[in-house]
C-alpha positions as CSV (number, residue, x, y, z in Angstrom):
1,X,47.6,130.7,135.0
2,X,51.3,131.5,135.6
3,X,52.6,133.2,138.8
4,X,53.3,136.7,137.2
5,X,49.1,136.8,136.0
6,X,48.1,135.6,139.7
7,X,50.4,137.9,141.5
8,X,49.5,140.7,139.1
9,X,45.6,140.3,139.5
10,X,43.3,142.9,141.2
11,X,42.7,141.4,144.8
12,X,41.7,137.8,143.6
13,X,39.2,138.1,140.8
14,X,41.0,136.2,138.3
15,X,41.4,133.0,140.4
16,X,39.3,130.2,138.5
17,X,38.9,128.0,142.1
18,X,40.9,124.9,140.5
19,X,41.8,124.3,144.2
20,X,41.0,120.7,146.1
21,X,40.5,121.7,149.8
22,X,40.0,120.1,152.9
23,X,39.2,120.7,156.3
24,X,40.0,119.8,159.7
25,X,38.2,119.6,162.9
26,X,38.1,118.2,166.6
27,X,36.1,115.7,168.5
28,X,33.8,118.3,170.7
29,X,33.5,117.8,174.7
30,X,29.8,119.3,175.1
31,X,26.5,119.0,173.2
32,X,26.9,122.6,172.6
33,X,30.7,122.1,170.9
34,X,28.7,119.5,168.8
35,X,26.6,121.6,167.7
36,X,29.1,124.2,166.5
37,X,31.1,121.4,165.1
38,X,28.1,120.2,162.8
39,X,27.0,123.4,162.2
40,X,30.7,124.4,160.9
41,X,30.6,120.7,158.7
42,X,27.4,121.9,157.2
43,X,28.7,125.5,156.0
44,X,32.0,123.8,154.3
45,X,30.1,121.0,152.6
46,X,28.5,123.1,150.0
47,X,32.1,123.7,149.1
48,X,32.6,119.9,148.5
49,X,36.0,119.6,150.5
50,X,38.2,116.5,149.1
51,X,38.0,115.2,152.8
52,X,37.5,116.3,156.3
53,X,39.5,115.3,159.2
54,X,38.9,114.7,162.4
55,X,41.6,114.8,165.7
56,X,42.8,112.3,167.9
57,X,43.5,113.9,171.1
58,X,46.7,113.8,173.2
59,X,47.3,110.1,174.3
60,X,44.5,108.6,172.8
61,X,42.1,110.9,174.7
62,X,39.4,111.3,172.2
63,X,38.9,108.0,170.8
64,X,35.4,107.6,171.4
65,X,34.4,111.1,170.2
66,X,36.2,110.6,167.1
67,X,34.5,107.9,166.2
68,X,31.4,109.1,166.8
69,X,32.2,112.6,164.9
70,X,33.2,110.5,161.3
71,X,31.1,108.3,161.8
72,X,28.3,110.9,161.7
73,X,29.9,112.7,159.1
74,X,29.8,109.6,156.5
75,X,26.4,109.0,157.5
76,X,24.5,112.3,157.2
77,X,26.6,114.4,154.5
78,X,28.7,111.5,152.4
79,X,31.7,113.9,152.6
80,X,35.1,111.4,152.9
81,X,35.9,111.8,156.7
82,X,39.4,110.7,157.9
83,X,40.0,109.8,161.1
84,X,43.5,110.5,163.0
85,X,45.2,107.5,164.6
86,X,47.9,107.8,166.9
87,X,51.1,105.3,168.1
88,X,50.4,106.7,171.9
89,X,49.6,104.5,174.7
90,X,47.7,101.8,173.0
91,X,49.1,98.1,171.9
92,X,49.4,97.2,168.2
93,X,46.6,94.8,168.6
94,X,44.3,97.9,169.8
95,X,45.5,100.5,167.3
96,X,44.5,97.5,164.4
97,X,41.0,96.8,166.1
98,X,40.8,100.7,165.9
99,X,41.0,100.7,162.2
100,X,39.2,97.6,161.2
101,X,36.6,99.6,163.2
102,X,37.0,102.3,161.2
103,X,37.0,100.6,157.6
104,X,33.7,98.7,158.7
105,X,31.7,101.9,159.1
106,X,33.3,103.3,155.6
107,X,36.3,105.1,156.7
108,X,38.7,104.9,154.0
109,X,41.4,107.6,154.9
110,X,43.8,107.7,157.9
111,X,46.1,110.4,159.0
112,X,48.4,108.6,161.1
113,X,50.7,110.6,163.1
114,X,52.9,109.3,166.1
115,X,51.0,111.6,168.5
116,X,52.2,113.4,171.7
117,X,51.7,111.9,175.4
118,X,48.9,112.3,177.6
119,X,51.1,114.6,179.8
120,X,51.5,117.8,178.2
121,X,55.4,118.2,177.7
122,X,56.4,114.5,178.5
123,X,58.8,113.2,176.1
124,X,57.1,110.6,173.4
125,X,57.5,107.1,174.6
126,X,56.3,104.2,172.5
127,X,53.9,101.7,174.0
128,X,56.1,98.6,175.0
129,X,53.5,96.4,172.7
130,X,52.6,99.1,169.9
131,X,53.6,100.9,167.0
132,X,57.2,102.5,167.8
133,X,56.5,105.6,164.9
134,X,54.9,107.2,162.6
135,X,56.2,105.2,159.8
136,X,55.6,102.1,161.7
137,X,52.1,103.1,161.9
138,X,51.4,103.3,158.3
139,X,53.3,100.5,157.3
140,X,50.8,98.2,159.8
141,X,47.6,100.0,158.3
142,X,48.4,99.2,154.8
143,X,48.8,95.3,156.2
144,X,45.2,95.8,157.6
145,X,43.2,97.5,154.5
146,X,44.1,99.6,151.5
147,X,43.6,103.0,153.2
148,X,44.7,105.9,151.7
149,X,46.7,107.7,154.6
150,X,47.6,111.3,155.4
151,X,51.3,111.9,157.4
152,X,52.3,115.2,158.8
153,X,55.1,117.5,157.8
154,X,57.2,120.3,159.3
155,X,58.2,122.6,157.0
156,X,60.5,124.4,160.4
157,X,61.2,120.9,161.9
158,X,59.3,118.9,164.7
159,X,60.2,119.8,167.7
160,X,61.7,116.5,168.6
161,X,63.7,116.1,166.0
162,X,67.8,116.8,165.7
163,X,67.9,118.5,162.9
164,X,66.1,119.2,159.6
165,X,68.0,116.2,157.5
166,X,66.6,113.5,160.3
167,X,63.1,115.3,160.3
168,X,63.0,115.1,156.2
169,X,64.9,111.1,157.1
170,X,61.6,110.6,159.3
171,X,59.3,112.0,156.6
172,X,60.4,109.7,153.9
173,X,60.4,106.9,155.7
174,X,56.5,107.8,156.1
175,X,56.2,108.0,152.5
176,X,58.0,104.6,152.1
177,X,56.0,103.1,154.3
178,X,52.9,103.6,152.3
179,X,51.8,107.2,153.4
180,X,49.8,109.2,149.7
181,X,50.7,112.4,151.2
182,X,51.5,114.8,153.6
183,X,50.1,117.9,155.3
184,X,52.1,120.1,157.0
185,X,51.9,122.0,160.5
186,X,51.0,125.7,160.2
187,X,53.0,128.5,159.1
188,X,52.8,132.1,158.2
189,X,55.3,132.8,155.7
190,X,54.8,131.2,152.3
191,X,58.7,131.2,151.3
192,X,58.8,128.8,154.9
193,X,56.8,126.1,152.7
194,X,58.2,126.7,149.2
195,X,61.7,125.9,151.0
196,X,60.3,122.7,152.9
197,X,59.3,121.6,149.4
198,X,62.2,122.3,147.3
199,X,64.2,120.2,150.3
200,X,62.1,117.3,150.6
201,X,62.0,117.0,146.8
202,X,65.8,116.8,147.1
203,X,65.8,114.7,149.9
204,X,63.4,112.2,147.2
205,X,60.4,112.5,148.6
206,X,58.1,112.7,145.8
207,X,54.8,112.6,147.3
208,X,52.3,115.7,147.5
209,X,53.1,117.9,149.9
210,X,49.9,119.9,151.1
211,X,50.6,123.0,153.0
212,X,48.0,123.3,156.6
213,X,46.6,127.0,156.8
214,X,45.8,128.0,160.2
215,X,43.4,131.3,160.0
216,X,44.0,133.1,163.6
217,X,40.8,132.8,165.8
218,X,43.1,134.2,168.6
219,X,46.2,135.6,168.4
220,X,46.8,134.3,172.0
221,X,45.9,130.8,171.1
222,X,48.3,131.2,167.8
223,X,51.1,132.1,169.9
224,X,50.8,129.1,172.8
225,X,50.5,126.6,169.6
226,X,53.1,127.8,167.8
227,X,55.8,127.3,170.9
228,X,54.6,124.0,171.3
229,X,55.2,123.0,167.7
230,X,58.2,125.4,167.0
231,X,56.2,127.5,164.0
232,X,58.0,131.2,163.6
233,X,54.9,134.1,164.2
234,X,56.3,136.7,161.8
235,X,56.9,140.5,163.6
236,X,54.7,141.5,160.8
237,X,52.3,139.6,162.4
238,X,52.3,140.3,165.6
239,X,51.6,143.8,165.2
240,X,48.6,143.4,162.6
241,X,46.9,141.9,165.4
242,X,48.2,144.1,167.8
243,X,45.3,145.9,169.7
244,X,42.5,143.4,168.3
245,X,41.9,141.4,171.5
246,X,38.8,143.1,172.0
247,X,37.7,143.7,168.5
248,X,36.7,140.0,167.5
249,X,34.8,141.2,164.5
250,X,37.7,143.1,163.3
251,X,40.1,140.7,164.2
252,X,38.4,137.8,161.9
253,X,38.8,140.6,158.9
254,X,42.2,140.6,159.6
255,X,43.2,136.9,159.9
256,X,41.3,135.9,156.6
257,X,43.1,138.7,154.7
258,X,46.6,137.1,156.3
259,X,45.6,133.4,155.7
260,X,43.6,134.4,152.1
261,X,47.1,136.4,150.6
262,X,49.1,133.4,151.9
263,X,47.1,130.9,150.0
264,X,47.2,133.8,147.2
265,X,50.8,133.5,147.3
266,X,50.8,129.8,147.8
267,X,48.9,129.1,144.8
268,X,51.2,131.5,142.7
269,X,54.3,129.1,143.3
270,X,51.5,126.0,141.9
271,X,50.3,124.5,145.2
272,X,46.7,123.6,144.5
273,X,45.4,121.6,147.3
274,X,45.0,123.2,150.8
275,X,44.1,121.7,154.3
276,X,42.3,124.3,156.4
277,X,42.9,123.9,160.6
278,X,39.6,125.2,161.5
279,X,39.5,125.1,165.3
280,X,35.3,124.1,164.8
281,X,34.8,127.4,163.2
282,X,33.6,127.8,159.5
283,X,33.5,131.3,158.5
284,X,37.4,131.7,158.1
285,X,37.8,129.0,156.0
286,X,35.0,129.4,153.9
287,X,36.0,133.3,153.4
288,X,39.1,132.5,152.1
289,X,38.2,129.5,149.9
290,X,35.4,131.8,148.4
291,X,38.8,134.5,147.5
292,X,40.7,131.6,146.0
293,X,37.3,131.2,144.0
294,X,36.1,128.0,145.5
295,X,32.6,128.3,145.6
296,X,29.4,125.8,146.5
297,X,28.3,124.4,143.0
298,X,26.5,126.7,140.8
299,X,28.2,129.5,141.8
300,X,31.4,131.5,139.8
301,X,34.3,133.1,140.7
């Protein structure tokens, strides 16, 4: 299908669901979060996600829960599950006992990311005994097993970086260092990833580059994450949701069409594989991988 017949096509009938998808989630605090988390992983899994991911909080915070959240996830639905590992405030030695942990009870993907400081807004700091980076990270994991492992990407620059040339610089180094591909932080504006992608090719990174889709479960939320990871909200945007505080039913209308005619437009410039933020919360995500035509076996577009 070329981009003038997908861009041409009533609403999304004609997509023939030849996307790979995965989802993302986070460690729950509460019996009750648990339950919405496993609800949520049994909704997606008839949609038989490449992989599911599962967070690694802010300095480490989560490691327990993690754990426990693949490690359920492998046992009771056989989906992959990859668990995020972070450089922040643990040793080397730690971080490998992590992942040896992790390969013994069947993990076999990482998504390693340098991770942010316990403090919210402290500057990174590497642990004086572990992993310095990112790209330091992977290049220790592939010493300790053959994972297969995840990085992340910024199609509008990490924060912390000088400019875009040392964030692509950091990126390939990732890449070098053993990474199979990367996933990117949210945006809103496809032309945003299309332009990451055209510059990281040039830049020769050569690995897959899968674009994150955040569907808006608050437009509050969306706007306090996207200043802490420096992602542009379009004025568009903003005043679709304008007004829809109160309205949650009509507001989740709203943010699937958004996040369903980005991927629309997404898969028009040839990106087939998508990695879905879901905050714990299935309905999004399966509404607008049932548009793409990605349906639970059996089923047709």
């Amino acid at each position: 299908m070329n981009a003038d017949i997908a861009l041409g096509s009533p609403l999304y009938a004609s997509l023939p669901g030849d996307i790979g998808v995965s989802f993302e989630f986070f460690p729950p605090k509460t019996e009750k979060m648990a339950e919405t988390l496993w609800s949520s992983v049994e909704t997606l899994a008839p949609l038989r996600p490449d992989f599911v991911s599962v967070t690694y909080g802010a300095g480490g915070s989560t490691r327990e829960r993690t754990h426990a959240a693949v490690e359920r996830i492998i046992r009771e639905t056989g989906i992959p599950a990859a668990a995020h590992l972070t450089c922040v405030d643990a040793a080397r030695d730690e971080i490998d006992g992590i992942a040896r942990a992790y390969w013994d009870i069947g993990v076999r993907h990482i998504v390693a990311l340098r991770g942010d400081m316990a403090e919210p807004g402290a500057a990174y700091a590497p642990h004086p005994d572990g992993y310095a980076n990112a790209a330091d990270l992977v290049a220790g994991l592939k010493k300790i097993a053959p994972f297969e492992i995840s990085v992340g990407a910024y199609p509008e620059k990490h924060p912390d970086s000088a400019d875009e040339a040392a964030d692509l610089d950091n990126l390939k180094r990732k890449i070098d260092a053993g990474a199979t591909r990367a996933i990117t932080q949210f945006f809103f504006e496809p032309d945003c990833f299309f332009r990451f992608r055209d510059k990281a090719a040039a830049a020769g990174i050569d690995a897959e580059i899968v674009p994150g889709i955040m569907p808006v479960m608050s437009f509050a939320s969306v706007q306090r994450m996207s200043g802490l990871c420096g992602t542009a909200i379009p004025h568009w945007m903003e005043t679709l949701f304008d007004g829809l505080d109160d309205r949650p039913a009509a507001r989740q209308l709203v943010s699937a069409t958004v996040a369903a005619e980005l991927c629309r437009r997404l898969y028009a410039g040839d990106v087939r594989n998508f990695h879905f933020y879901t905050l714990n919360r299935a309905e999004l995500s399966y509404a607008i991988c049932h548009l793409l035509g990605r349906r639970p076996a059996g089923e047709t577009a």
